[in-house]
matplotlib code that plots the C-alpha trace (Angstrom):
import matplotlib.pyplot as plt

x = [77.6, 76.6, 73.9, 71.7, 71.9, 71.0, 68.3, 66.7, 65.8, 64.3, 62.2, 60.5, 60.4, 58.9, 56.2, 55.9, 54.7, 52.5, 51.0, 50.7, 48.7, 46.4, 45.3, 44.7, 42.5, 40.6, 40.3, 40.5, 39.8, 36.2, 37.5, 37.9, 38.5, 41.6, 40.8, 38.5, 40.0, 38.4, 35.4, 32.2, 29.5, 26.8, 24.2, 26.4, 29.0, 26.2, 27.6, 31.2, 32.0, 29.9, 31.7, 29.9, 26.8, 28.0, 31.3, 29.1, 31.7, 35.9, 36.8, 33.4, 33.0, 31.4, 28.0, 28.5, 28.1, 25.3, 23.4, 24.3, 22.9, 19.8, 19.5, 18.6, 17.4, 15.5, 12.2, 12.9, 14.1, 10.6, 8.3, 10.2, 9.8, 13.5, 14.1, 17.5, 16.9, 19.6, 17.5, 17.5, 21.5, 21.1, 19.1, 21.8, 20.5, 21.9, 24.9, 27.2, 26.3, 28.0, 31.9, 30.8, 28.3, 28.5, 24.8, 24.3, 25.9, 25.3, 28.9, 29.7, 28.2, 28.6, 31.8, 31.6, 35.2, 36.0, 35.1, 37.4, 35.2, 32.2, 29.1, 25.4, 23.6, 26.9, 27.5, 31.4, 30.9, 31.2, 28.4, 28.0, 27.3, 23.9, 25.4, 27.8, 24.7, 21.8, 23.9, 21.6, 19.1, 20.9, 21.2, 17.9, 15.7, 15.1, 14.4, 17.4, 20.0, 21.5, 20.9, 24.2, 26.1, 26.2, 22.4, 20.1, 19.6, 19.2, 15.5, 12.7, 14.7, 15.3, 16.5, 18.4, 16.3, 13.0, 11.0, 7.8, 6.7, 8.8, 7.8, 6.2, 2.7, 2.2, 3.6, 0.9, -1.8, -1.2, -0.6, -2.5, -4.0, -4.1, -1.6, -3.3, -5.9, -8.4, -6.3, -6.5, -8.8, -6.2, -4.6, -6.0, -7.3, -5.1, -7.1, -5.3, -7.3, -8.3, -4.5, -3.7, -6.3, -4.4, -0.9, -1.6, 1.1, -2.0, 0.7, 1.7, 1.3, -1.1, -1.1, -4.5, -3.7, -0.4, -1.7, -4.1, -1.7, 0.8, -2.1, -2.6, 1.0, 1.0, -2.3, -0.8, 0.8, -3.0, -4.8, -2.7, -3.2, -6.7, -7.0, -4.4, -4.3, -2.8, -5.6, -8.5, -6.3, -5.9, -2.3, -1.9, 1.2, 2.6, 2.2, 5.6, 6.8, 7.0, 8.8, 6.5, 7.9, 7.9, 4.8, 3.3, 6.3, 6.4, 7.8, 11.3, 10.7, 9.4, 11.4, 11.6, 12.4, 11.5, 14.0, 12.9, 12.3, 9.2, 7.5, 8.8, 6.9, 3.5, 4.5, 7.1, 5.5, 6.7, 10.3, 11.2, 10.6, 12.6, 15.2, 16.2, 16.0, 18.5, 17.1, 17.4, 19.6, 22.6, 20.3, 19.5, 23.4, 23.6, 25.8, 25.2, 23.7, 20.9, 22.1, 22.2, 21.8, 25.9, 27.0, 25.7, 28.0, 26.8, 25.6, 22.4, 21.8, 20.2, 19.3, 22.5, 20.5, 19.3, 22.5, 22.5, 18.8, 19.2, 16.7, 14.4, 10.6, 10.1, 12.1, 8.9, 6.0, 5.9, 4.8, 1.8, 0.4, -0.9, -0.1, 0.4, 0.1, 3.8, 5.3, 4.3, 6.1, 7.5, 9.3, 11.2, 11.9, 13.2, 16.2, 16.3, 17.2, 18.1, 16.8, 14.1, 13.1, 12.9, 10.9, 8.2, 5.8, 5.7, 4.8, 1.5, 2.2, 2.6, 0.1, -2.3, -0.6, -1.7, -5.3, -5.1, -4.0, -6.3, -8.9, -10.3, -9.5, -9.2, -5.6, -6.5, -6.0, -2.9, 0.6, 2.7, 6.8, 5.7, 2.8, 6.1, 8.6, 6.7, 3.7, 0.8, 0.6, -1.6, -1.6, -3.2, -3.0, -4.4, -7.2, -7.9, -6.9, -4.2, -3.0, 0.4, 3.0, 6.4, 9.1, 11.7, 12.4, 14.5, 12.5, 11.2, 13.7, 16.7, 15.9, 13.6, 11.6, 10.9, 8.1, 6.3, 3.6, 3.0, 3.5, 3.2, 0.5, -2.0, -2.4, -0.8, -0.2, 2.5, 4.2, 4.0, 5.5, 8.2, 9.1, 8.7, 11.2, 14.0, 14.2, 16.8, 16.1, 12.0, 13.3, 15.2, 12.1, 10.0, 7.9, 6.8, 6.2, 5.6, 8.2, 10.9, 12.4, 10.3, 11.2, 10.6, 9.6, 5.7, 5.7, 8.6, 6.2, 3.6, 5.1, 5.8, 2.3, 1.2, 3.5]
y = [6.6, 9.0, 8.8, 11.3, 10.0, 6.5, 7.9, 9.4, 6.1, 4.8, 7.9, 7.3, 3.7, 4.1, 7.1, 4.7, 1.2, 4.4, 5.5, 2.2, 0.7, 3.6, 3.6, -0.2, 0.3, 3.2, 1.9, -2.2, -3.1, -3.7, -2.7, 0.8, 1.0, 1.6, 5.1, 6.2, 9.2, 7.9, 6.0, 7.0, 7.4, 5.6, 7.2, 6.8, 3.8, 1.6, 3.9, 4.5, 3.0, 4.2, 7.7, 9.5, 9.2, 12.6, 13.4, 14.4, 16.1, 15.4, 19.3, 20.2, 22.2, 22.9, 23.9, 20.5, 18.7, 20.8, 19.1, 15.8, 16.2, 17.8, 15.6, 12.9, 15.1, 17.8, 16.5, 15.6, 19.1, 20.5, 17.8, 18.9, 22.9, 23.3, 25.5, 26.4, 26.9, 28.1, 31.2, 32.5, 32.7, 34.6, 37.1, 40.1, 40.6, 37.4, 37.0, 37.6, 34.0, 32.7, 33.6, 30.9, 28.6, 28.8, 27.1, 27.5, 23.8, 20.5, 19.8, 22.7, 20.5, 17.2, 16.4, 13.0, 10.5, 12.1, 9.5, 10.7, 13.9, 12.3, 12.8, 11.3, 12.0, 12.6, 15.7, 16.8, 19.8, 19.9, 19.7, 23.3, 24.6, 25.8, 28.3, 30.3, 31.6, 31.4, 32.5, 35.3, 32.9, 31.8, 35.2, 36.0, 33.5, 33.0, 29.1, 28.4, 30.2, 26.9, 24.9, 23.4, 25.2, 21.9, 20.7, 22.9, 19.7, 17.4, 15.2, 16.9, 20.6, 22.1, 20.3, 22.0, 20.9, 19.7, 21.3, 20.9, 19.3, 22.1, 25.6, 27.3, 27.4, 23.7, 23.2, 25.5, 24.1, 20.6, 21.0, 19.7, 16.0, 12.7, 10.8, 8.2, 9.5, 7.2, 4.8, 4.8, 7.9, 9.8, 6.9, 6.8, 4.1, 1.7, 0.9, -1.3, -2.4, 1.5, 2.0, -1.0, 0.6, 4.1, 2.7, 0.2, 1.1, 0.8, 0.0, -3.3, -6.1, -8.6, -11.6, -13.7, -16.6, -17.0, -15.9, -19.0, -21.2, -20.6, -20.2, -24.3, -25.2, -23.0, -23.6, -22.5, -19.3, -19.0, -19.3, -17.2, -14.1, -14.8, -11.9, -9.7, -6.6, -7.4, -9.4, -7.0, -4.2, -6.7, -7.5, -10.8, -13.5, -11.5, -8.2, -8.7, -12.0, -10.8, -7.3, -5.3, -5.0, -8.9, -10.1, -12.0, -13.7, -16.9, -18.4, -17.8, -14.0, -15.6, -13.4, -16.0, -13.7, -10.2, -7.4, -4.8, -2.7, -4.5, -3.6, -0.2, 0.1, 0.6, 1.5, 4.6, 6.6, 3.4, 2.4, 6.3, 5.9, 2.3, 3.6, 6.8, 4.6, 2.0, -1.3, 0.3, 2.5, 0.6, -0.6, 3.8, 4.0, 1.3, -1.1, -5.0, -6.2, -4.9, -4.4, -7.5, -7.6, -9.1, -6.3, -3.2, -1.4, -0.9, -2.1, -3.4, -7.4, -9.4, -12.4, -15.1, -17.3, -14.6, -12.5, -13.6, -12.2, -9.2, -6.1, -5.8, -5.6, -9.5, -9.4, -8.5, -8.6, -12.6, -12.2, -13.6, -13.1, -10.1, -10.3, -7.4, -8.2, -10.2, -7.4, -5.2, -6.8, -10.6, -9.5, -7.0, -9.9, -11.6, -9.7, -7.5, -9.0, -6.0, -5.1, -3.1, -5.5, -8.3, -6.5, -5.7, -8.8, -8.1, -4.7, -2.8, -2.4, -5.9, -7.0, -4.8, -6.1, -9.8, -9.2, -7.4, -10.9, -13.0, -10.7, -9.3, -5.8, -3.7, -3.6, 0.5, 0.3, -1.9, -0.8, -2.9, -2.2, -0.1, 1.9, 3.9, 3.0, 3.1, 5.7, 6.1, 8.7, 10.4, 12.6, 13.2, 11.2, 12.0, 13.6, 11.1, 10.9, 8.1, 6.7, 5.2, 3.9, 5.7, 3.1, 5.3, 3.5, 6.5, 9.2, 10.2, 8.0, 10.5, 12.6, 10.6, 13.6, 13.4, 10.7, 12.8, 14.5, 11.8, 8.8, 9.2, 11.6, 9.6, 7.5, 9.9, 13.2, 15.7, 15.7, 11.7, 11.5, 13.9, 12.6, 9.0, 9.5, 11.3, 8.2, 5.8, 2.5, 3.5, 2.8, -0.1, -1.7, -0.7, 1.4, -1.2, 1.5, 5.1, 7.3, 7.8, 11.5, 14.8, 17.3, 20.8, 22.0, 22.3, 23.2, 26.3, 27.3, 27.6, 29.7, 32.3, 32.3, 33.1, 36.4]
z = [-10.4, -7.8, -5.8, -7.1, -10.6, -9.1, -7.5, -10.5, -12.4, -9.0, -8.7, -12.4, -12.1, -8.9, -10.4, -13.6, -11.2, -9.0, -12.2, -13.9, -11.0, -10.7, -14.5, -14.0, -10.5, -12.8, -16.3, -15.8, -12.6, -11.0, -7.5, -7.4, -3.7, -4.0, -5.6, -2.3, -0.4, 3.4, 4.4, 3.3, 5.7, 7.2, 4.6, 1.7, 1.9, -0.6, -3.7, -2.5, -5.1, -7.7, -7.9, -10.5, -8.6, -6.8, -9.0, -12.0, -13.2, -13.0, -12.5, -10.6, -7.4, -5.0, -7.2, -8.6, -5.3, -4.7, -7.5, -6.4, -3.3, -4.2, -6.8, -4.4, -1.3, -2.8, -2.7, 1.5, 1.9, 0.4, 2.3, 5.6, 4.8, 5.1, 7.9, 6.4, 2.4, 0.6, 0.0, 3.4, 2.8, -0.3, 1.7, 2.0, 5.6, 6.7, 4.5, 7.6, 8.5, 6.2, 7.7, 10.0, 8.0, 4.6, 4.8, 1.4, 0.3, 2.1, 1.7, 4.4, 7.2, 5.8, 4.1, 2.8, 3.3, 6.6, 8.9, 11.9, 12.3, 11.3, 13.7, 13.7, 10.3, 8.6, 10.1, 10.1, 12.3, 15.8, 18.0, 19.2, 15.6, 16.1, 19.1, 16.5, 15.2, 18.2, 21.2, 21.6, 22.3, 25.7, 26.5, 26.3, 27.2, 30.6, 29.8, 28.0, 30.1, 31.8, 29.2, 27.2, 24.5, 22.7, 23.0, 20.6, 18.4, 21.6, 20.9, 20.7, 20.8, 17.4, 13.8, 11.5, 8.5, 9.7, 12.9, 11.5, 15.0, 17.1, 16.1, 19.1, 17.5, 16.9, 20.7, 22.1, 19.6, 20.4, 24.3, 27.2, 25.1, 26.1, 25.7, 23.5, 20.9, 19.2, 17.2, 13.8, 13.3, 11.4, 9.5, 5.2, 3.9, 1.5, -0.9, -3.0, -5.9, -6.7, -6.3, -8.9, -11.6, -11.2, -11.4, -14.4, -17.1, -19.6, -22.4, -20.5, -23.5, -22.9, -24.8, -24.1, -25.9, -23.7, -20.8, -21.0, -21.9, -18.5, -16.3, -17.1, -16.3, -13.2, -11.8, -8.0, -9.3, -11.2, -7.8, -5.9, -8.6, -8.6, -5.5, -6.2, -7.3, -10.5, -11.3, -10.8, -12.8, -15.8, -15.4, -16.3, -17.0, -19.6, -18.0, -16.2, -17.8, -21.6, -22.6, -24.2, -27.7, -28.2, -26.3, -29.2, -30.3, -28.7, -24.9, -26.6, -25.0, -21.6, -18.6, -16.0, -13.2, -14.3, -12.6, -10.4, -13.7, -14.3, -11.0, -11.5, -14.7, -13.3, -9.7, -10.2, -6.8, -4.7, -6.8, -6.1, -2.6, -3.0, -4.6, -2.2, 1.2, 2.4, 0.4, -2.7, -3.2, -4.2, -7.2, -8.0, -8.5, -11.1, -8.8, -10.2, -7.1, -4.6, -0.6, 1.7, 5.2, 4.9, 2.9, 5.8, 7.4, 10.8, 14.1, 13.4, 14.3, 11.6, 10.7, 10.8, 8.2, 5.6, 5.5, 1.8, 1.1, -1.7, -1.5, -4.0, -4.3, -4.0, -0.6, 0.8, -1.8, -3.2, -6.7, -7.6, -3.6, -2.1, 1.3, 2.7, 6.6, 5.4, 3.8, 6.9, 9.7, 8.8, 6.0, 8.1, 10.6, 8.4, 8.0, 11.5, 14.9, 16.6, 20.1, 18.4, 15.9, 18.1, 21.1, 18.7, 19.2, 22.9, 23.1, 22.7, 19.0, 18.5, 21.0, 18.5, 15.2, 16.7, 17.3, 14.1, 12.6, 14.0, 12.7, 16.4, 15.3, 11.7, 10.8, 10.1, 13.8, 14.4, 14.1, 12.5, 11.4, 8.1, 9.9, 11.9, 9.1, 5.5, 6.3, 3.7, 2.2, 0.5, -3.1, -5.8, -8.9, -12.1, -10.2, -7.8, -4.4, -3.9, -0.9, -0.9, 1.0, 1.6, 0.1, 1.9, 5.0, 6.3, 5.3, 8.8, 10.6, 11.2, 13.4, 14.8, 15.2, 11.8, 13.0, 14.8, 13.1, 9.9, 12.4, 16.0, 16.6, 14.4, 17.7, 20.7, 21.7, 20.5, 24.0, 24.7, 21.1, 21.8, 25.1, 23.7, 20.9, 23.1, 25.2, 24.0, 26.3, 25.2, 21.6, 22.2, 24.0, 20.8, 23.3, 26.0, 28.4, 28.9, 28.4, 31.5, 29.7, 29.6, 27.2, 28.4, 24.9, 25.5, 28.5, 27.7, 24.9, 27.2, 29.2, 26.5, 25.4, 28.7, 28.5]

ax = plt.figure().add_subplot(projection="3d")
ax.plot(x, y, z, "-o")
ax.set_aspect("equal")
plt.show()
């Protein structure tokens, strides 16, 4: 037999066992990393596996990716007042842009499963990306002549997405203040009970006779829900303990540990917010299990004894307590050892959270981890003024400039907060001192006003 008929059967058997195994990876198996094409990055590797999250669609292009990513970061996009929109591409004035950006899809700056050109905020371009575009803007301003090629998104410069807290007009409005304002002046109220009346799923069954019966064999649970929230809106035992079809029917329907559904039922602003950050978002993709501290794919330090601990709404908020000075900073704790985390109780922000605690001080005016982290918010809500907290732990993380207006300058000034947040060691300190960077940005707006 020669050897290209011998080679023949090898080649099919050997596209037969290639074939074979792939159908089993994608129609058996549970593990379907095999099927990945690269690493997925920082912001995305929680649903690498869950592929139709962003693959809607087998034959789909590029509009298809389009909608998966606006599917999820849309309503970011509109909060930030994209400075970017797709519609300023559209424009035919500007449509020569797009031979070097096509700006119009996410997927032209960040390509996901290319983790060897992969860059901070899962950007795949390189770093001088804003100067194809802007190089004029060296030319012409005096300020920005000896200034890198690479450095128009340096801290506290210019974002591609979100420069809310840069435009010249809010530099020169908010110029020239003291560095620290009068705390808590600007920070909303919480009030929770209010809240609880406004989010009450009014269709939750209630079952009085059971209720009364499992508040007398848990006469500790009883106690504790006594001053919640739940309690003042009416949401008793088998609020969140019986599904709602089959209240009546007897301890045969009793939910012993009710799922993350359950809270979501009655509080949809704050699951949303859940489910979009880093905790939850594992859980949004329909993966069986919530994130752990063991499962994260990064350089973060946690915890050595809670690496087990699975995200959900009870990882912070015990469920018949309210508690919310817990849920605020020792819950965090909990998990997060990093440099940050664990400089927290000795800095001014901790120092405040403290006398906070030991009631010396309103906590309106303490900072804990979720004042910088999970902001309130406020919005109206079936005609009444809400105030919330933002779920979405990354929402104004990255940039970190992102913090700046609905964070840091509810307690400083625009130009400490800029400076404060372009200084790495600052941040690794969890701000135990003034800032050691200045950022020119003010003080370059200034300038231009004055001409």
């Amino acid at each position: 037999m020669s050897m290209k008929k011998l080679l023949w059967p090898l080649w099919i058997l050997l596209t037969l066992l290639i074939g074979g195994y792939y159908s089993y990876v994608l129609f058996a198996s549970e593990d379907k990393a095999a099927l990945l094409i690269g690493e997925a990055t920082h912001g995305h590797y929680q649903i690498e596996l869950e592929c139709d999250s962003c693959h809607t669609d087998a034959f789909g292009g590029t509009e298809v990716l389009q909608d998966a990513c606006t599917s999820c970061h849309a309503a970011e996009l509109e909060d930030a007042h994209d400075s970017h929109p797709k519609k300023k591409f559209t424009d035919p004035r500007e449509a020569y842009r797009l031979e070097i950006i096509d700006a119009r899809y996410c997927v032209s700056c960040h390509t996901e499963h290319q983790s060897e050109q992969t860059r901070a905020m899962g950007v795949t371009l390189p770093d001088d990306y804003c100067w194809h575009c802007h190089q004029e803007v060296g030319e012409e301003r005096e300020s920005h002549k000896d200034l890198a090629f690479d450095s128009c998104a340096s801290a506290g410069c210019h974002n591609f997405h979100d420069n809310r807290a840069l435009f010249e007009d809010f530099l020169v409005n908010n110029a020239n203040q003291p560095w620290l304002l009068k705390q808590g002046e600007q920070l909303p109220s919480l009030d929770i009970r209010n809240a609880a009346k406004l989010y009450a799923n009014k269709e939750v069954a209630i079952d009085p006779q059971q209720d009364a019966k499992h508040m007398a064999n848990h006469p500790t649970e009883t106690e504790h829900w006594q001053d919640t929230a739940h309690a003042n809106a009416g949401i008793s035992c088998t609020g969140c303990h019986s599904p709602n079809e089959t209240a009546q029917q007897g301890d045969d329907d009793w939910i012993s540990k009710p799922g993350i559904e359950v809270c979501a039922s009655c509080h949809q602003a704050e699951f949303d917010g859940f489910s979009a950050g880093k905790h939850g978002m594992r859980l949004a993709a329909g993966a069986a299990t919530a994130i752990s501290p063991a499962d994260v794919q990064s350089d973060l330090a946690f915890d050595q004894d809670n690496l087990h601990l699975q995200q959900g709404c009870n990882s912070c908020h015990q469920p018949h307590q309210y508690d919310t000075e817990f849920a605020a900073t020792d819950a965090c704790l909990t998990c997060h050892q990093d440099e940050h985390s664990l400089a927290f109780e000795a800095s001014p922000h901790g120092q405040l959270w403290q006398q906070a605690s030991a009631g010396d001080m309103p906590v309106e005016q303490a900072v804990s981890c979720a004042s910088c982290h999970m902001p309130r918010v406020a919005k109206k809500k079936r005609g009444e003024q809400v105030v919330s907290v933002q779920h979405n732990q990354n929402y104004y993380l990255r940039p970190n400039e992102k913090m700046i207006r609905p964070v840091c300058m509810q307690c400083h000034s625009l130009e400490f907060s800029i400076d404060a947040l372009a200084d790495p060691d600052l941040i690794r300190t969890n701000f135990a001192d003034k800032p050691g960077i200045h950022i020119k940005s003010i003080d370059w707006a200034l300038k231009r006003a004055e001409r």
